[in-house]
N, C-alpha and C positions, 0 to 999 in steps of 0.2 A: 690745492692752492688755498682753499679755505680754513680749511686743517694748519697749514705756514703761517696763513696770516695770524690764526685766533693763537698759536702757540705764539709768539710774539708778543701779541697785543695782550695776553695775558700778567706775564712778568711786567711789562712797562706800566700797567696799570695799577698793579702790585707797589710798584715804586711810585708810581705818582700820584699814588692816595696816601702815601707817606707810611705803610703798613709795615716798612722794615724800619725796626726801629737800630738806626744808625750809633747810640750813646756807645761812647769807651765803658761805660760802669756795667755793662752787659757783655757776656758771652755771647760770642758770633754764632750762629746755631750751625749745622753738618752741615749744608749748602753751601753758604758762606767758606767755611775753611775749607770744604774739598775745591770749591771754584775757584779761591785766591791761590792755593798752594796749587791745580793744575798751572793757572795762567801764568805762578811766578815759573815754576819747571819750565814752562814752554818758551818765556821768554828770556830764561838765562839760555836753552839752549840756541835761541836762534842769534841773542847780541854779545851772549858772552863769550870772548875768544878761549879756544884751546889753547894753552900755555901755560908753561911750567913758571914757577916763582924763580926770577933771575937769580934772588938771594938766599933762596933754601938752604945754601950749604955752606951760608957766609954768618957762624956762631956771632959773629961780632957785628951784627942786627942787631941781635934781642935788644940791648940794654935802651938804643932809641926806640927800638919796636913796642917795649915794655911802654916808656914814658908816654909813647902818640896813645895804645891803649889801655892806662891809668889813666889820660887824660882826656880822652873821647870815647872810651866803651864799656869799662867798669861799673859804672855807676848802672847801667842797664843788663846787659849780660852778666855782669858777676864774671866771674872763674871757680873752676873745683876749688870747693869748699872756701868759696869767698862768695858772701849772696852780692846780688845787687843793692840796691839802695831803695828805700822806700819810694822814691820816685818812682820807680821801675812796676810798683803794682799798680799805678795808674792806665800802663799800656794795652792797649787790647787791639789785636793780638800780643801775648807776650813775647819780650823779647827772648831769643833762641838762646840755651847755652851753649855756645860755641866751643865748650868741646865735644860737644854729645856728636852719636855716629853720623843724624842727619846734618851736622856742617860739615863735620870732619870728611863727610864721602864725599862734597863737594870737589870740583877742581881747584886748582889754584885761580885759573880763567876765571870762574864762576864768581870764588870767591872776592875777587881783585872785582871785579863790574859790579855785583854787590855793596862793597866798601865805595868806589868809587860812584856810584849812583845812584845809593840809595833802594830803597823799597815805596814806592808811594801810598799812603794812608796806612803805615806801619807803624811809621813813628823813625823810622831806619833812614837818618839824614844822609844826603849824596858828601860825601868827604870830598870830591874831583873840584869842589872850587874852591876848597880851604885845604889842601893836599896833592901835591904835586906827585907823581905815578911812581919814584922812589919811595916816599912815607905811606904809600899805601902798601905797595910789596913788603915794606916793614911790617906795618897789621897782620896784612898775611901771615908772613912769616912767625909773628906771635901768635894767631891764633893757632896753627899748628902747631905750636908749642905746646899750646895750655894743656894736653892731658900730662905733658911733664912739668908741670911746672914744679920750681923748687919752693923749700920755705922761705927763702929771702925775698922770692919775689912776689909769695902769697902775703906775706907781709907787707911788702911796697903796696899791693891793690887793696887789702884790709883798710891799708890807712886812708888811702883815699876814702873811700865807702863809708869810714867811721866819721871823717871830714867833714863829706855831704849830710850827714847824719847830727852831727855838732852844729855846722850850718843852722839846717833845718828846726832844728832844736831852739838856737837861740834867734831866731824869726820869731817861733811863734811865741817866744817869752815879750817879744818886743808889741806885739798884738793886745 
């Protein structure tokens, strides 16, 4: 019992002497990433439903599915061979390339409670109150896209990124 308690009282003590230092401008050290990535595992498996994307097989998505992800997730995740946006190396955790194997092996379930909920202290805003359960099956639906993506549509995300980029640029001329 002594043994329960002090491994307890250990950690909390750890944190309440402020000993982890919390800053985004620092790498989370092995602890940190193996504990957040068991906890998110565990808890897409126990809230995120099993289901298939209603629109996987409806091509005539993409073009709105594109537009919601130009205009909510590019800017952070990038696409092959589209980086993200300089904003994007402020993140810590960084944000995932969503086409690499660990999204893609995701479910669509997974993926869909993710989009629609967010990650907390990721940086990964919840879309479910600014997107209604259709526009997120759209997301989906593009993100499984992305390892095919075409060039017209590498093009469409480029230009955003170079936008935020131009943005950004003529801010700090205004400074």
């Amino acid at each position: 019992m002594v043994a329960g308690l002090l491994a307890a009282a250990v950690p909390l003590a750890v944190l309440a002497l402020g000993a982890v230092d919390m800053s985004a401008a620092r790498p989370p050290g092995r602890m940190e990433r193996v504990m957040a990535s068991w906890a998110l595992n565990r808890s897409l498996a126990r809230h995120a439903q099993e289901q298939d994307n209603p629109l996987k097989d409806a091509p005539s998505v993409l073009p709105a599915a594109m537009k919601h992800y130009q205009a909510n997730c590019v800017l952070c995740h990038g696409a092959p061979r589209v980086s993200a946006a300089e904003l994007a190396d402020g993140l810590n955790p960084p944000a995932p390339a969503l086409d690499a194997e660990a999204t893609q092996s995701r479910t669509d379930g997974q993926l869909f409670w993710v989009i629609r909920n967010g990650i907390r202290m990721t940086g990964m805003p919840a879309f479910g109150p600014t997107h209604d359960d259709e526009e997120i099956w759209h997301i989906v639906a593009f993100v499984r896209h992305l390892p095919d993506l075409t060039d017209p549509e590498r093009q469409t995300l480029l230009a955003e990124v170079k936008e935020e980029g131009d943005h950004h640029g003529s801010a700090d001329q205004m400074h």
